[in-house]
N, CA and C atoms as a LAMMPS dump frame, in Angstrom:
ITEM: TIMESTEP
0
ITEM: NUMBER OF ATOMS
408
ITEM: BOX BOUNDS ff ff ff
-5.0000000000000000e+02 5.0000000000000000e+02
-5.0000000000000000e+02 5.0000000000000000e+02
-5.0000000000000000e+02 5.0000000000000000e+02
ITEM: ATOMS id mol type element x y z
1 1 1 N 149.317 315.083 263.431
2 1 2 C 150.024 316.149 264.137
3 1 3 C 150.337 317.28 263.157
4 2 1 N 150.112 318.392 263.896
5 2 2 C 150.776 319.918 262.92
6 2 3 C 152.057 319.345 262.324
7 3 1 N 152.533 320.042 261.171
8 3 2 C 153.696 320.15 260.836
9 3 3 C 154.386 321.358 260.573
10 4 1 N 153.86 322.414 260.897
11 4 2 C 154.352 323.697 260.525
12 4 3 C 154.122 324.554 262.04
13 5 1 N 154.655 325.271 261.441
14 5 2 C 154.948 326.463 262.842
15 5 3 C 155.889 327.703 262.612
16 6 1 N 155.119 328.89 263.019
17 6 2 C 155.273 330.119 262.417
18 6 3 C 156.193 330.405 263.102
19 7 1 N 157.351 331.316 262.847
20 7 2 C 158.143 331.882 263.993
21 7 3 C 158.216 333.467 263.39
22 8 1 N 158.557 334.558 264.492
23 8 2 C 158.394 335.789 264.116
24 8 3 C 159.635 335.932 264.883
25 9 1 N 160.38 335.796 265.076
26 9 2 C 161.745 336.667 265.833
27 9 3 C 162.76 335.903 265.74
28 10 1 N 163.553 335.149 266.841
29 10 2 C 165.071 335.05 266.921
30 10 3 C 164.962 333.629 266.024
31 11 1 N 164.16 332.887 265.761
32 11 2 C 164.208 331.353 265.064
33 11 3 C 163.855 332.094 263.906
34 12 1 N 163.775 332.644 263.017
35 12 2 C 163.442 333.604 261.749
36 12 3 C 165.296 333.374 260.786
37 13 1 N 164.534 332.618 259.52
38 13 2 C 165.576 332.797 259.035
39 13 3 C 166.548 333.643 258.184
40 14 1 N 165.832 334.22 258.813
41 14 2 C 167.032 335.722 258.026
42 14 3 C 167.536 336.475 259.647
43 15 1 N 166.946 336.24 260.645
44 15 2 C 167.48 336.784 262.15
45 15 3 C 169.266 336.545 261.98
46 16 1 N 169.421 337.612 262.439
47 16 2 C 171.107 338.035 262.653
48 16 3 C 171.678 337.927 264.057
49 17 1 N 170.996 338.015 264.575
50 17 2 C 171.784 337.993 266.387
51 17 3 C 172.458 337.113 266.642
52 18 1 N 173.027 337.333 267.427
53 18 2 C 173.695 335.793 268.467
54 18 3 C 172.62 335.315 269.119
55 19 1 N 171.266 335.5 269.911
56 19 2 C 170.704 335.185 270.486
57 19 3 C 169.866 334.053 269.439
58 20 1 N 169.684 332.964 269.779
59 20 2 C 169.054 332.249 269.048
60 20 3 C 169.645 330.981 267.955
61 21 1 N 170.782 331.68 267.674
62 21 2 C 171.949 331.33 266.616
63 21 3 C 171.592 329.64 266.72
64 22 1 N 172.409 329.31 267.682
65 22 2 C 172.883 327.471 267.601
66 22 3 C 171.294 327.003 266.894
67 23 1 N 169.855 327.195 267.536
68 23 2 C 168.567 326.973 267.614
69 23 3 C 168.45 327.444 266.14
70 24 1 N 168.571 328.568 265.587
71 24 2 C 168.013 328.944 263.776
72 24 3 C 168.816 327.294 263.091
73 25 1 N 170.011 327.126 263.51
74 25 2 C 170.803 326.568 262.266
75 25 3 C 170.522 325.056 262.728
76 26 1 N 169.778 324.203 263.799
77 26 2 C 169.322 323.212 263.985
78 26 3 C 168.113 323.146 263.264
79 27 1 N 167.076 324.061 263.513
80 27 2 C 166.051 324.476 263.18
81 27 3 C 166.154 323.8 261.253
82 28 1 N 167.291 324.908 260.892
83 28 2 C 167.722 325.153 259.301
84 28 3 C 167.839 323.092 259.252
85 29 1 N 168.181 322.381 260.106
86 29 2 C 168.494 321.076 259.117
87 29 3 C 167.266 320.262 259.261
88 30 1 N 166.394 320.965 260.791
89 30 2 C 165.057 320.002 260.944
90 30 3 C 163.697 320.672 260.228
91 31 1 N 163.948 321.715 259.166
92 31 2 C 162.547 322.373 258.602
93 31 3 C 162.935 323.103 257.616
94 32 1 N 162.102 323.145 256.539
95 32 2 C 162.336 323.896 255.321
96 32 3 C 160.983 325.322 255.572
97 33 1 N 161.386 326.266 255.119
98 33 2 C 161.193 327.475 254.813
99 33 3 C 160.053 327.184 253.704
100 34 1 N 158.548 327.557 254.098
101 34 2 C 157.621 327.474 253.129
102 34 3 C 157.518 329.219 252.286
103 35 1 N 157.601 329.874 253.375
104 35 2 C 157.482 331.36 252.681
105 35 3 C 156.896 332.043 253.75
106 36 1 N 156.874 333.617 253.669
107 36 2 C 156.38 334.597 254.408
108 36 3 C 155.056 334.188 254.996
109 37 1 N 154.847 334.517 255.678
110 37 2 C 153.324 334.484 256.534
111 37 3 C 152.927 335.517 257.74
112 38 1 N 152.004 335.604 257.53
113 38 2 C 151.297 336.609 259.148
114 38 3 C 150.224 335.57 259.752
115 39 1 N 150.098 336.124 260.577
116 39 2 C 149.733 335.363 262.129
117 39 3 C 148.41 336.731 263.066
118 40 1 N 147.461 336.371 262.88
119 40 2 C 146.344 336.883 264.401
120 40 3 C 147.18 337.567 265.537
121 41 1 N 147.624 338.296 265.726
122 41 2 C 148.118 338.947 266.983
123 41 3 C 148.643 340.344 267.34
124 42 1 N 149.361 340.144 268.423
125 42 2 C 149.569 341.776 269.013
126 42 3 C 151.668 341.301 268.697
127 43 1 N 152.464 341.974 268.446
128 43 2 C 153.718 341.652 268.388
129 43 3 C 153.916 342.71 269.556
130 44 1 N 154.853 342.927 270.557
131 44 2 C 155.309 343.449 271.886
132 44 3 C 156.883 343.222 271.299
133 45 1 N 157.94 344.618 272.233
134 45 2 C 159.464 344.283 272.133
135 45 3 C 159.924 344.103 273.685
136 46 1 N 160.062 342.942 273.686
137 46 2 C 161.423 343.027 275.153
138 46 3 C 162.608 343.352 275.166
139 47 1 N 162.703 344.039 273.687
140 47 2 C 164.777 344.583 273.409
141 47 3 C 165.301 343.578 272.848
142 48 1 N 165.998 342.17 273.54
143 48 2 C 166.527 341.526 272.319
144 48 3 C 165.578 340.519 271.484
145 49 1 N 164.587 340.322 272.061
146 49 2 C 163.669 339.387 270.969
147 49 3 C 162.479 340.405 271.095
148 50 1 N 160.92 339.572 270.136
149 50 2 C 159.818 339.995 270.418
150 50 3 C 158.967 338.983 271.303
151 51 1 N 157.87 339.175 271.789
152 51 2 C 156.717 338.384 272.106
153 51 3 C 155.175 338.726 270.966
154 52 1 N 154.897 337.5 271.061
155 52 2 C 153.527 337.763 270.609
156 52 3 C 152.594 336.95 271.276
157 53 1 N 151.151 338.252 271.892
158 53 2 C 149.899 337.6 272.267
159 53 3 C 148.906 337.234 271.395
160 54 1 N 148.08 336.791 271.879
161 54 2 C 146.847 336.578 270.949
162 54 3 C 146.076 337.962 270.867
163 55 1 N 145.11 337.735 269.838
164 55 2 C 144.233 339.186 269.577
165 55 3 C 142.889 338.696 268.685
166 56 1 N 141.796 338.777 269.47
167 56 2 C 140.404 338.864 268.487
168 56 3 C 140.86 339.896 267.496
169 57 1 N 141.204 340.858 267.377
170 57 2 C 140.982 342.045 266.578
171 57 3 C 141.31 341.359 265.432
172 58 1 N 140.616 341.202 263.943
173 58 2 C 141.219 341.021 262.598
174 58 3 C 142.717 342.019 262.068
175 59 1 N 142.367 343.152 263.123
176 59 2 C 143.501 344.402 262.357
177 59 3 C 144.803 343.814 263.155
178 60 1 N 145.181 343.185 263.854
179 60 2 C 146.026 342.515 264.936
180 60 3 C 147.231 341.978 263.817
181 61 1 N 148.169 341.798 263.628
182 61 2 C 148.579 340.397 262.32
183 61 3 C 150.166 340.89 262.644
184 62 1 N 151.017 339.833 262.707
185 62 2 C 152.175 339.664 263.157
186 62 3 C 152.879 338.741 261.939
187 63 1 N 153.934 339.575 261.476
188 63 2 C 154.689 338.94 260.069
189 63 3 C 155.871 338.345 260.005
190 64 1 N 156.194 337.221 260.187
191 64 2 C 156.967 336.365 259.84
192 64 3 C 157.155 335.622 258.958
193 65 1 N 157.517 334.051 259.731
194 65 2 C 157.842 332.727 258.193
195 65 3 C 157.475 331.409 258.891
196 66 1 N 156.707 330.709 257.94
197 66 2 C 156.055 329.359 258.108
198 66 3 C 157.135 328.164 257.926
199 67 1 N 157.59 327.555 258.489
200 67 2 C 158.033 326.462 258.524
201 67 3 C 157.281 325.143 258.182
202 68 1 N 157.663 324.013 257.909
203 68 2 C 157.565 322.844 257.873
204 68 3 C 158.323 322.166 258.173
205 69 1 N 158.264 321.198 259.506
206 69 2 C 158.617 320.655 260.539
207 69 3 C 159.183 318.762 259.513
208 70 1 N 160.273 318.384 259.723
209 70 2 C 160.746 317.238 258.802
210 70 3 C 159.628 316.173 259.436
211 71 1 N 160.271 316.675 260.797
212 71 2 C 159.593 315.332 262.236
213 71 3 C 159.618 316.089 263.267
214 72 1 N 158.067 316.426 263.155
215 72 2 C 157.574 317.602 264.558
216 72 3 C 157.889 316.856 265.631
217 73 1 N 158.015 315.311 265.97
218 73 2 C 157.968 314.841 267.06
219 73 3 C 159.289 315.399 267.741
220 74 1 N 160.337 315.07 266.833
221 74 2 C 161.649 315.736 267.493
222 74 3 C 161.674 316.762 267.509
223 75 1 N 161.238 317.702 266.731
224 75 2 C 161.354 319.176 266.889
225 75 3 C 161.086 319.91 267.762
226 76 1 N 159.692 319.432 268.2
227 76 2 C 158.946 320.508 269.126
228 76 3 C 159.585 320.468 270.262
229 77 1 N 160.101 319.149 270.865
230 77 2 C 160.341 318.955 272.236
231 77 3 C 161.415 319.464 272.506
232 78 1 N 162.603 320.101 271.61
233 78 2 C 163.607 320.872 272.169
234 78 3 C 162.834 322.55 271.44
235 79 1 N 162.335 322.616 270.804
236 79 2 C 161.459 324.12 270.559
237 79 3 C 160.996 324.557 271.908
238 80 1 N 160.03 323.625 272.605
239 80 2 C 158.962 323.961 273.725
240 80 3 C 160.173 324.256 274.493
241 81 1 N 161.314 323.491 274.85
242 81 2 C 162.82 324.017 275.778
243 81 3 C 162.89 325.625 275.494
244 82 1 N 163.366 325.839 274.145
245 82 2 C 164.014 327.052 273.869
246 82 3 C 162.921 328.053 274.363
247 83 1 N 162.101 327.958 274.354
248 83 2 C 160.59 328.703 274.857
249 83 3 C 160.543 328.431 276.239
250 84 1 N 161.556 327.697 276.731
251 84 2 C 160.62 328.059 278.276
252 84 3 C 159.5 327.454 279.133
253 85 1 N 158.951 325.922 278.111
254 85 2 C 157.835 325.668 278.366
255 85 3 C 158.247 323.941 278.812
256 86 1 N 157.524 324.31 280.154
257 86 2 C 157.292 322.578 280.689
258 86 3 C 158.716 322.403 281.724
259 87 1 N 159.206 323.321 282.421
260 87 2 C 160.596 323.377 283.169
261 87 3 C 160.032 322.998 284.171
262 88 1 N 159.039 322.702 284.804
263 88 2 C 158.278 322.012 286.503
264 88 3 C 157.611 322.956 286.902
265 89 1 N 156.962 322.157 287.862
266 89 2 C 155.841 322.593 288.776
267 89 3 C 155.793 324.385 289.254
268 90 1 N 157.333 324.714 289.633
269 90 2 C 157.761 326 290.567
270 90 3 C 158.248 327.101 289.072
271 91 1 N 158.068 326.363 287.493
272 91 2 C 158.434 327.645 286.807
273 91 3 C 157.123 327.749 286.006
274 92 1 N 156.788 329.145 286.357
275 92 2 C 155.567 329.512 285.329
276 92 3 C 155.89 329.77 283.838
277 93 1 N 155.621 328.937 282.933
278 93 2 C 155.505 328.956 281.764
279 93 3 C 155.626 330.567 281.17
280 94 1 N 157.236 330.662 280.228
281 94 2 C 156.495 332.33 279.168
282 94 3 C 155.592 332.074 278.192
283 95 1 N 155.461 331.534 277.559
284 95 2 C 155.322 330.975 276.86
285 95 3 C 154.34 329.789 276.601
286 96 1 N 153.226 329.781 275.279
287 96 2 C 152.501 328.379 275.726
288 96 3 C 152.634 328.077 274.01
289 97 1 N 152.651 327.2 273.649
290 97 2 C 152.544 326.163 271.816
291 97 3 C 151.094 326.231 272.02
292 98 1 N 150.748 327.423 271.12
293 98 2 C 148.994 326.67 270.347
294 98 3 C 149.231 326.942 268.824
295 99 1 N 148.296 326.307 268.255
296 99 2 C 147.414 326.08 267.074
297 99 3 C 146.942 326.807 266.64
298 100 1 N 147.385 327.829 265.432
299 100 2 C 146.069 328.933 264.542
300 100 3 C 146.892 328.687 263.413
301 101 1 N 146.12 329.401 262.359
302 101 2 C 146.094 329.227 261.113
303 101 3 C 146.917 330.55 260.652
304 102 1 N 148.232 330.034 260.077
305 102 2 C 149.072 330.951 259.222
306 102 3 C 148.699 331.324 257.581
307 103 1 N 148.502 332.232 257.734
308 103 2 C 147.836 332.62 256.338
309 103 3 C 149.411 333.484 255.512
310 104 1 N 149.45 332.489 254.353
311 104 2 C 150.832 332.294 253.552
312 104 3 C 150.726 334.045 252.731
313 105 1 N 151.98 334.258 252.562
314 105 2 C 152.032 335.812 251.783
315 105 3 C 151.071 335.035 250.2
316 106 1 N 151.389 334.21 250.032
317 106 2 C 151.135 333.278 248.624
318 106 3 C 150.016 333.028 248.707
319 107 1 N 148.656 332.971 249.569
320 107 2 C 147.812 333.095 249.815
321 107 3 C 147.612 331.618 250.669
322 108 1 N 146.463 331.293 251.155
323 108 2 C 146.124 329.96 251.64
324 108 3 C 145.994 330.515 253.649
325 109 1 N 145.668 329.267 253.965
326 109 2 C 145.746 329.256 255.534
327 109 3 C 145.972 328.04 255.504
328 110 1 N 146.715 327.984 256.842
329 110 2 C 147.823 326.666 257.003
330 110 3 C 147.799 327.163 258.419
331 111 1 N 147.04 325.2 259.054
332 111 2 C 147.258 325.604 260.63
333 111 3 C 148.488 325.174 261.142
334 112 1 N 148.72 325.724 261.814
335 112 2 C 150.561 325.95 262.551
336 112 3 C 150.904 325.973 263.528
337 113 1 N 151.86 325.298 264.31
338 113 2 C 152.326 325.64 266.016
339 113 3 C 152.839 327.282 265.761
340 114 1 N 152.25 328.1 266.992
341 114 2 C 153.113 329.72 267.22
342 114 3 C 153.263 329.306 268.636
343 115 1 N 154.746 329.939 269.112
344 115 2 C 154.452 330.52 270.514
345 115 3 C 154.032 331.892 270.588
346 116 1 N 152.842 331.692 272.102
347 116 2 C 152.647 333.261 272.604
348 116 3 C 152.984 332.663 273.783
349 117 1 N 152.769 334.349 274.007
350 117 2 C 153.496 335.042 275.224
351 117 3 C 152.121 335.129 276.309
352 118 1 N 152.424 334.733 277.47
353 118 2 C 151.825 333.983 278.684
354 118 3 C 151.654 335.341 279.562
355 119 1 N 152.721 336.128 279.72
356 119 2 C 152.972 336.814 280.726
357 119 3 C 152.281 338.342 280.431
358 120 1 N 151.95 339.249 281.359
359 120 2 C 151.008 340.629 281.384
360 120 3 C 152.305 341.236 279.992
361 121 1 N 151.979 341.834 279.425
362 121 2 C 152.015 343.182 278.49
363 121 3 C 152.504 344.289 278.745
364 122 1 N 151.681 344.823 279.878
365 122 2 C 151.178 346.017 280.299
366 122 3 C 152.266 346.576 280.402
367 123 1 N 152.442 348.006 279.777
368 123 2 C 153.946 349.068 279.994
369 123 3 C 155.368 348.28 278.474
370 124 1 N 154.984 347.463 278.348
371 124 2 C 156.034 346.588 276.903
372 124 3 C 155.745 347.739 275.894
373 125 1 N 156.575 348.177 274.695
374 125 2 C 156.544 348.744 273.848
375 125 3 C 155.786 348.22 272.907
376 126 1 N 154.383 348.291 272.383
377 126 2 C 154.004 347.573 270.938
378 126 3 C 154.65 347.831 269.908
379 127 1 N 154.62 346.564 269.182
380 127 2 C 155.732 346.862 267.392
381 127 3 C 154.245 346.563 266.967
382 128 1 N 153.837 348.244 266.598
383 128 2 C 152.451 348.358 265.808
384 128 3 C 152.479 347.592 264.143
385 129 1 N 153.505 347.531 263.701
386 129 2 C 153.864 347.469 262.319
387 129 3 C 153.766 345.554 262.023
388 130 1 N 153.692 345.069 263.529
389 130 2 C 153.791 343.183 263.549
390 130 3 C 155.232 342.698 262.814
391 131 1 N 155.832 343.468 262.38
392 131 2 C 157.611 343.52 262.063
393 131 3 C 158.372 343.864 263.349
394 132 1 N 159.333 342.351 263.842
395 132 2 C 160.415 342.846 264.31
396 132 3 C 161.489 343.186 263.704
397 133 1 N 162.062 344.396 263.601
398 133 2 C 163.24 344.021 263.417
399 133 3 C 164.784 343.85 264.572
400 134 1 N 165.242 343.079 264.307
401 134 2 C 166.597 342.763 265.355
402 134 3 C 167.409 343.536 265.447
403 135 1 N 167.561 343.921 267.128
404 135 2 C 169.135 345.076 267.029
405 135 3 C 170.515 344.431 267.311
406 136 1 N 171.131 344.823 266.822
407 136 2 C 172.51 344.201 266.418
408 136 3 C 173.212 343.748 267.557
């Protein structure tokens, strides 16, 4: 099983908000902080968090931090919660857990759980820069 998994917004450990809070500092006792990383994608703002889709484009790359998971088994299954994913039949998923390869600021590729974002785009503000930053 993966043991790592990239996060780019409110699970980010340097994120400041309230949104996310209880989830960073669980997060903080079930995973250690490997270092900076970017990620294949398009980063989008919904205002208090970001989303990220997937993207063929190489120029695409979304910058966050790689985790390492203590015991993915426990982890993921309240992660996939905080995401939104697997609530029944009548809720469409935001959100889906796949597999790509986080390529470390330190160099390397390291394949990793990311969530993306499930839902249309279209009219969302792009964060061209693949940096969120959080508003207060």
């Amino acid at each position: 099983m993966t043991i790592h998994l990239f996060v780019y917004g409110t699970l980010m450990s340097t994120a400041t908000s309230d949104l996310g809070r209880d989830m960073r500092l669980r997060l903080r006792r079930e995973a250690r902080v490997v270092g900076a990383a970017t990620i294949q994608g398009r980063l989008y703002d919904l205002g208090r968090y970001p989303v990220m889709v997937a993207s063929d484009d190489a120029i695409d790359i979304v910058h966050g931090e790689l985790l390492e998971l203590t015991d993915p088994a426990v982890s993921l299954p309240w992660l996939d919660h905080y995401e939104g994913i697997g609530r029944g039949a009548q809720h469409v998923d935001e959100y889906a857990r796949v597999e790509s390869a986080a390529k470390l600021a330190a160099g390397g590729l390291i394949p990793s759980w990311v969530y993306v974002f499930q839902r249309p785009v279209v009219g969302l503000p792009r964060i061209r820069s693949g940096r969120w930053q959080p508003r207060k």
